[in-house]
N, CA, C and O of each residue as an XYZ file, in Angstrom:
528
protein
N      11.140     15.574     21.133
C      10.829     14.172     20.992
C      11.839     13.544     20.050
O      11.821     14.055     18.930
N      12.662     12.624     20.211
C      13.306     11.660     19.630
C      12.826     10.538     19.251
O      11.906     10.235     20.011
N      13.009      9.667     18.349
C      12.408      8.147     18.277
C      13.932      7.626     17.819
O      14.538      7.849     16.770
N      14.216      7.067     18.666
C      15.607      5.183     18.606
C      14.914      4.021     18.118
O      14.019      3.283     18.528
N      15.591      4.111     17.171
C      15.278      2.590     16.879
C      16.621      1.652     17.048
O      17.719      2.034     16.645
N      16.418      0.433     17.664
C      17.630     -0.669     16.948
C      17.269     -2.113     17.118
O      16.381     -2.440     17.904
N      17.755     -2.750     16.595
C      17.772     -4.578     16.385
C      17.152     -4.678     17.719
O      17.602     -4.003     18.645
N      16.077     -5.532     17.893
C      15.505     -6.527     18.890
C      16.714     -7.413     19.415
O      17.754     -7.320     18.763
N      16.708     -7.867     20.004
C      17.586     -9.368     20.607
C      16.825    -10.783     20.067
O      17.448    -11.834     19.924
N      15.917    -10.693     19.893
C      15.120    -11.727     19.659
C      14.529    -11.348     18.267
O      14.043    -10.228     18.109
N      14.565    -12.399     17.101
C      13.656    -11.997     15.629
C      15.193    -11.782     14.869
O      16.303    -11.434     15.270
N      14.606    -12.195     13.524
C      15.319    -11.787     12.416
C      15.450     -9.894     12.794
O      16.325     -9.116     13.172
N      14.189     -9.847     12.459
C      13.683     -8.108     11.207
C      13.211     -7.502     12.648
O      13.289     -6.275     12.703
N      12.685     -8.224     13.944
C      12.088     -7.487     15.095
C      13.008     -6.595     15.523
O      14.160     -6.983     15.722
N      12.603     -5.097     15.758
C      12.860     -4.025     15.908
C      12.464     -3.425     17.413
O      11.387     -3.930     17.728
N      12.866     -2.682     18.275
C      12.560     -2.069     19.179
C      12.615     -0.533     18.753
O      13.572     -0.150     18.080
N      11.658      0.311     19.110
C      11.219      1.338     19.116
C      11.209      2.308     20.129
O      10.295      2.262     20.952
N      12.246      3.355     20.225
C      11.415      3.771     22.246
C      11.315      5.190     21.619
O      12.150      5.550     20.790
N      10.214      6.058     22.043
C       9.645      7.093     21.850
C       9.559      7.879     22.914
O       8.413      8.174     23.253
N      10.723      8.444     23.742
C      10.602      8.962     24.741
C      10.864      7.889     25.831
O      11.842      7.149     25.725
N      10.025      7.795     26.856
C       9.877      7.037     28.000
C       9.410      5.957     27.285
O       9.730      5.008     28.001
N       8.659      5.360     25.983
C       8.185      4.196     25.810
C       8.670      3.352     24.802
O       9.537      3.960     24.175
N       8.469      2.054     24.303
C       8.906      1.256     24.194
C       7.633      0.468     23.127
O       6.497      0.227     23.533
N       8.077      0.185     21.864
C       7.247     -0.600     21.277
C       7.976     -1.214     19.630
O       8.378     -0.431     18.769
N       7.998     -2.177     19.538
C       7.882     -3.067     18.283
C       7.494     -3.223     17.459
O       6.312     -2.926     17.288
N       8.411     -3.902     16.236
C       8.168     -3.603     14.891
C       8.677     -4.983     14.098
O       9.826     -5.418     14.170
N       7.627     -5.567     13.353
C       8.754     -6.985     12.663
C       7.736     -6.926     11.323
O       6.902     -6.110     10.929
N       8.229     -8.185     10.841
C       7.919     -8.416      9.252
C       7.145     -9.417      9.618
O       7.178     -9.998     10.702
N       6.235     -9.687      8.448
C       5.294    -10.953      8.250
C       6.426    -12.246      8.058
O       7.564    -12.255      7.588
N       5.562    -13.333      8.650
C       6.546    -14.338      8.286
C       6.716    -14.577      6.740
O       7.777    -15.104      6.406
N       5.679    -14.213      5.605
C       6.050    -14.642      3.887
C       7.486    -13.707      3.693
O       8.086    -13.985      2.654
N       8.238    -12.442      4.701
C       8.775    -12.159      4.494
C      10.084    -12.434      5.323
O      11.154    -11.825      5.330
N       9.734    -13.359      5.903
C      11.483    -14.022      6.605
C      11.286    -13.624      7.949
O      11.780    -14.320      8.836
N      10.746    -12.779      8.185
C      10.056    -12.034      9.605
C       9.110    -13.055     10.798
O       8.465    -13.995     10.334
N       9.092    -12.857     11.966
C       8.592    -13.384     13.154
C       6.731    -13.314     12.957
O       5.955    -14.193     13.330
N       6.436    -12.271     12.410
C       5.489    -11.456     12.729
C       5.051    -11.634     14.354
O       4.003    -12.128     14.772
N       6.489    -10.926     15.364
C       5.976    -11.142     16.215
C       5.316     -9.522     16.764
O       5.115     -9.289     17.956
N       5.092     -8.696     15.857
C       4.939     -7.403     16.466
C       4.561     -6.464     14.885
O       5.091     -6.567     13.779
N       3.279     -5.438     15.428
C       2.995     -4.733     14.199
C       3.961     -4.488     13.151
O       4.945     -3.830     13.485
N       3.882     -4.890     11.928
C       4.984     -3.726     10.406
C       4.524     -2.804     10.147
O       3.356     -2.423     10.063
N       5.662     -2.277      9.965
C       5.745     -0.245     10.093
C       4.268      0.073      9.182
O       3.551      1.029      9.481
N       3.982     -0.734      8.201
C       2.625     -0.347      7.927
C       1.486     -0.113      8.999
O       1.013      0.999      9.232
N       1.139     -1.159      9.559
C       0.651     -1.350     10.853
C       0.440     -0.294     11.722
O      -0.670      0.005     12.163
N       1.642      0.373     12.024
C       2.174      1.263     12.778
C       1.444      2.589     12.154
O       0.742      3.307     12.866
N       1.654      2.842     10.841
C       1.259      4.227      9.986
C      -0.352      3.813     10.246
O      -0.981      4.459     11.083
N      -0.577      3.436      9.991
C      -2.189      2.732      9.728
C      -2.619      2.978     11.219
O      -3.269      4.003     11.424
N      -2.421      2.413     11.954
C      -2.954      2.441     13.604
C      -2.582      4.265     14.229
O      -3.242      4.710     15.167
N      -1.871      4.815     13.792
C      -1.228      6.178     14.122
C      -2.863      6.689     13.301
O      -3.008      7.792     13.830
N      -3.478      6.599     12.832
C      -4.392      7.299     12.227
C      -5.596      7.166     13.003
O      -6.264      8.173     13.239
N      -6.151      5.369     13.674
C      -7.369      5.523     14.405
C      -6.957      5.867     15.712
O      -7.879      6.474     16.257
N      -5.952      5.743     16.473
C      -5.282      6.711     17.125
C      -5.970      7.855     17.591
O      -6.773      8.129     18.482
N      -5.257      8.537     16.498
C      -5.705     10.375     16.792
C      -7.162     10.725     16.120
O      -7.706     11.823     16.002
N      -7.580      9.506     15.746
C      -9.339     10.227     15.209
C      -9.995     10.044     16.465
O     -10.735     10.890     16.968
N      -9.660      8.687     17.081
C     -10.260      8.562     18.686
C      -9.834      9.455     19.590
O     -10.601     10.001     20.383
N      -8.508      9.683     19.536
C      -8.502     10.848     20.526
C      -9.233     12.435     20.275
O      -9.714     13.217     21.094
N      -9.072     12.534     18.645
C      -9.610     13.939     18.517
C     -11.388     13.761     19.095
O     -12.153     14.517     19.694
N     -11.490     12.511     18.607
C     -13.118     12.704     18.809
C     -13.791     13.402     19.957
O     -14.629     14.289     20.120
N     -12.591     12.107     21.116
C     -12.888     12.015     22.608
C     -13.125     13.479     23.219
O     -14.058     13.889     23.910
N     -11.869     14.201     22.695
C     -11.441     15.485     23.388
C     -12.036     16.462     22.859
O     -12.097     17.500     23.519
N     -12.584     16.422     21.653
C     -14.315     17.345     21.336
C     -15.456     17.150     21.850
O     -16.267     18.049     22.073
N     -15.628     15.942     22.090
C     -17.321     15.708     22.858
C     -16.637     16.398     24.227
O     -17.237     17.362     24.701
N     -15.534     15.991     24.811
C     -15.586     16.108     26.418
C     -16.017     18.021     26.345
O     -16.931     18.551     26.977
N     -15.105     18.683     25.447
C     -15.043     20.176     25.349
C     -17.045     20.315     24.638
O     -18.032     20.924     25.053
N     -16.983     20.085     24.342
C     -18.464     20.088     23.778
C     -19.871     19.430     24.738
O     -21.071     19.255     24.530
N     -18.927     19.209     25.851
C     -20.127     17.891     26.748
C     -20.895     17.107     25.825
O     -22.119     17.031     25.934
N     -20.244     16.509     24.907
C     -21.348     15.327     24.269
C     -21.551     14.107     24.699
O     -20.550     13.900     25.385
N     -22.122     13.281     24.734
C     -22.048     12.186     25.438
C     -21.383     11.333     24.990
O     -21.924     10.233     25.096
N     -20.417     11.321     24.515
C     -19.735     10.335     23.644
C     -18.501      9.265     24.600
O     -17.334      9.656     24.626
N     -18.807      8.202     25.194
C     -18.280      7.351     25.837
C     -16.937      6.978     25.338
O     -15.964      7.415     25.953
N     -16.681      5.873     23.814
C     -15.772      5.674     23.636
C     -15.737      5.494     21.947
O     -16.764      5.199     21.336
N     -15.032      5.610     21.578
C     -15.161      5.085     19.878
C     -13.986      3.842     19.744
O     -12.926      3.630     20.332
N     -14.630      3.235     18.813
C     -14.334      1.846     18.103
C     -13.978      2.130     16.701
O     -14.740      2.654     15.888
N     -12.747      1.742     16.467
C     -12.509      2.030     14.836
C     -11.722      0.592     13.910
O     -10.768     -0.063     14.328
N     -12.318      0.422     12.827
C     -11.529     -0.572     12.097
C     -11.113      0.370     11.111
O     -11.592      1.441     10.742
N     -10.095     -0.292     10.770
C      -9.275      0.438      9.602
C      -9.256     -1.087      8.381
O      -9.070     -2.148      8.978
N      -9.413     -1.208      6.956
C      -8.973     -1.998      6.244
C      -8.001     -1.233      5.037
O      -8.322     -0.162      4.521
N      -7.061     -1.810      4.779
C      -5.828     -1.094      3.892
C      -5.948     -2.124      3.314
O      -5.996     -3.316      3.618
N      -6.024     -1.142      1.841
C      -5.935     -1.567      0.508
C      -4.636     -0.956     -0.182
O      -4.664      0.227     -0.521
N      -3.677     -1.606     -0.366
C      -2.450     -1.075     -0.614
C      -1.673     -2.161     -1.848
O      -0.602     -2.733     -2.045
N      -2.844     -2.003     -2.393
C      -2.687     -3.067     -3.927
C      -1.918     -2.154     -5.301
O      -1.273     -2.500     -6.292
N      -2.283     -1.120     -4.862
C      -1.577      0.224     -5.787
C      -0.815      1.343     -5.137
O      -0.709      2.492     -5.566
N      -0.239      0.782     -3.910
C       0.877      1.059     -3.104
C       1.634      1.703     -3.824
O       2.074      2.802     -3.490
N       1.950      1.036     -5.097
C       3.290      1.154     -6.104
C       3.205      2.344     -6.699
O       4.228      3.016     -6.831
N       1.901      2.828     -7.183
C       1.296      3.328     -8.140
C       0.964      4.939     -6.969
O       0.287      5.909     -7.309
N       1.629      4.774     -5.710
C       1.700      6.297     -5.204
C       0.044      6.391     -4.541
O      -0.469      7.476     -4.269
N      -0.606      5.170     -4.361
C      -2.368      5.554     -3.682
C      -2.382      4.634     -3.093
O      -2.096      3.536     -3.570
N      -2.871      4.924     -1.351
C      -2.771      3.693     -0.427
C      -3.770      4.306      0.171
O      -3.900      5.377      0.765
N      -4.531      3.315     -0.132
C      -6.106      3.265      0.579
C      -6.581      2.666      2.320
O      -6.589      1.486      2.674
N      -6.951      3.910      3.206
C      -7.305      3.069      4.436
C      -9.389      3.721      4.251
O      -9.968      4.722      3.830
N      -9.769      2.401      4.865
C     -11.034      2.828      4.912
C     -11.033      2.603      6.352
O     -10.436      1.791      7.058
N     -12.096      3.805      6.668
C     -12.121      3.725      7.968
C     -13.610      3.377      8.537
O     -14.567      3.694      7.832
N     -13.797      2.849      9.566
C     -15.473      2.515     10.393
C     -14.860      2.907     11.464
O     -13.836      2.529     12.033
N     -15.787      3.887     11.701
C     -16.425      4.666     13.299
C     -17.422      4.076     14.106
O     -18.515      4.354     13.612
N     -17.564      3.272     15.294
C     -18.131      3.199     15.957
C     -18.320      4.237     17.207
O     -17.270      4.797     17.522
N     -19.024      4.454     17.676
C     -19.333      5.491     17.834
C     -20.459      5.695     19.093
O     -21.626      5.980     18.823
N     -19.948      5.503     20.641
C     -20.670      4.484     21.842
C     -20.959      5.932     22.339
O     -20.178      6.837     22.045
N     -21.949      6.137     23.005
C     -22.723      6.683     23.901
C     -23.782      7.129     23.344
O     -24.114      6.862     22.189
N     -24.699      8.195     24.501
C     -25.848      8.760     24.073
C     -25.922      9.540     23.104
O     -26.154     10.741     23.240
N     -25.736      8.972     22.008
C     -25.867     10.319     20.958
C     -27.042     10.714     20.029
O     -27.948      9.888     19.917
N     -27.141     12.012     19.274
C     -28.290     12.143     18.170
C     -27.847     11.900     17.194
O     -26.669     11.556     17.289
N     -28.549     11.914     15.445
C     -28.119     11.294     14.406
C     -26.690     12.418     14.456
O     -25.476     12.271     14.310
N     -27.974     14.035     14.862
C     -26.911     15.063     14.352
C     -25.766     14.930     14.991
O     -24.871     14.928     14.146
N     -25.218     14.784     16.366
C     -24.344     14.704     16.863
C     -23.345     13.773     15.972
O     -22.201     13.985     15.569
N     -23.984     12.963     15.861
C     -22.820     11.427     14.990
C     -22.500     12.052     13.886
O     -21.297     12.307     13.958
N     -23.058     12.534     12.643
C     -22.749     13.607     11.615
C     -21.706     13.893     11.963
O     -20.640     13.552     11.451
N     -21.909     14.675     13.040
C     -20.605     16.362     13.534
C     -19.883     15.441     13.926
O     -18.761     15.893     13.696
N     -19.704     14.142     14.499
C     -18.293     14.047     14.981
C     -17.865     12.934     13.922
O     -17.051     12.240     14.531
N     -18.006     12.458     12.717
C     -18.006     11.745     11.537
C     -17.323     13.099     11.266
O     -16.599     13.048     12.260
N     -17.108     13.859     10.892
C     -16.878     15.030     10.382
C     -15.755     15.561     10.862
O     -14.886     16.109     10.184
N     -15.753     15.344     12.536
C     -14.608     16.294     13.311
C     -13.234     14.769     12.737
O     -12.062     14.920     12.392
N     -13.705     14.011     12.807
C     -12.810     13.029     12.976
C     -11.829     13.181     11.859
O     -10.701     12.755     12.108
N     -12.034     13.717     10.647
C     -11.274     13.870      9.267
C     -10.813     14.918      9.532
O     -10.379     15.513      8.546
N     -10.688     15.551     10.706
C      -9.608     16.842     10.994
C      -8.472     16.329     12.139
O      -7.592     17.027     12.642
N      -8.753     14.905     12.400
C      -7.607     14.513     13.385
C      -5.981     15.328     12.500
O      -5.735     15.328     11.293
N      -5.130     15.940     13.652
C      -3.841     15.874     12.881
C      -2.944     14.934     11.706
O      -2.257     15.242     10.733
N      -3.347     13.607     12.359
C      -2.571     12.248     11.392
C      -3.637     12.313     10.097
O      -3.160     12.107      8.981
N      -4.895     12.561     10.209
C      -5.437     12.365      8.817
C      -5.081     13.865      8.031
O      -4.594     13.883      6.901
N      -5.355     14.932      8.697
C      -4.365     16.045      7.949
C      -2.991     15.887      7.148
O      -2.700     16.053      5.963
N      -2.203     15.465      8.374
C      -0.605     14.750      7.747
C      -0.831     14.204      6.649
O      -0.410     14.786      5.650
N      -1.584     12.882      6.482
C      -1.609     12.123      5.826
C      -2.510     12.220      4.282
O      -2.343     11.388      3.390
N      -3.380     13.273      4.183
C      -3.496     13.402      3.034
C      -3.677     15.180      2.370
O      -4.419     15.570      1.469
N      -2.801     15.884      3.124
C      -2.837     17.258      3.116
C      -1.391     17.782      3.030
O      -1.407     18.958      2.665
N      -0.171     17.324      3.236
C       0.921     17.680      3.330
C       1.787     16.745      2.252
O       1.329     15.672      1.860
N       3.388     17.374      1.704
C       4.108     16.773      1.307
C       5.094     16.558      2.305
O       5.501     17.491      2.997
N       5.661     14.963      2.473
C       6.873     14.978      3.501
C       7.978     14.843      3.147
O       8.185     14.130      2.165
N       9.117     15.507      3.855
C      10.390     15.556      3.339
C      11.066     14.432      4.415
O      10.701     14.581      5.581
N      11.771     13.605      4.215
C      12.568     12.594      4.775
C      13.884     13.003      4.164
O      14.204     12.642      3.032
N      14.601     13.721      4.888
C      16.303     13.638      4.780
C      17.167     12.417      5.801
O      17.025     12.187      7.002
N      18.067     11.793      4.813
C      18.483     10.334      5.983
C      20.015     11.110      5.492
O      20.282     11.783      4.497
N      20.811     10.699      6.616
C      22.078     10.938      6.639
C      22.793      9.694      7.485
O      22.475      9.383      8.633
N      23.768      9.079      6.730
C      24.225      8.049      6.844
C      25.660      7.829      8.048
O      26.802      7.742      7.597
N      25.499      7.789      8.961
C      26.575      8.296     10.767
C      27.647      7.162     10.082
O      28.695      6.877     10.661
């Protein structure tokens, strides 16, 4: 897997993204000179997380036959002490089909083993940039 990035045609800061076969965008808020015509890379980190909790969920009930239809997630980021090395996402699970309390428990539970929430508060990352 590769990820390209380069300059949009259109936007100051708007960015194109292709990840393989796909294709997706990246800009700045307008207080920052930016279009906001397309998620900021925050955005991006932040959404990469309800992401893979919905998918992990999905793909445990199906292996588990639970009845679990679809999940709904808000994320709110608190990133007021960003600076200070602690960036807060809170997360809400909604949580659609036939389920029991216990079932909702267990998958409240499976969901904090998605890979991205592992990544994200279980690992140190190394970013090496080399300048072409």
């Amino acid at each position: 897997m590769t990820i390209h990035l380069e300059k949009s045609e259109s936007g100051r800061y708007r960015q194109t993204i292709r990840i393989d076969q796909h294709s997706i965008f990246s800009d700045a808020a307008v207080v920052l000179g930016g279009d906001d015509s397309a998620p900021d890379p925050h955005d991006l980190y932040d959404a990469s997380l309800a992401a893979c909790k919905a998918m992990t969920l999905l793909m445990y009930a199906q292996r588990k036959k639970i009845a679990l239809t679809s999940v709904d997630i808000d994320i709110e980021r608190d990133n007021s002490r960003e600076s200070k090395g602690i960036y807060v996402l809170n997360v809400s699970l909604t949580l659609n089909g036939d389920l029991t309390d216990e079932q909702r428990q267990s998958l409240g539970a499976i969901a904090d083993k998605c890979p991205i929430h592992k990544l994200m508060t279980s690992v140190s990352t190394e970013v090496n940039t080399v300048v072409l």
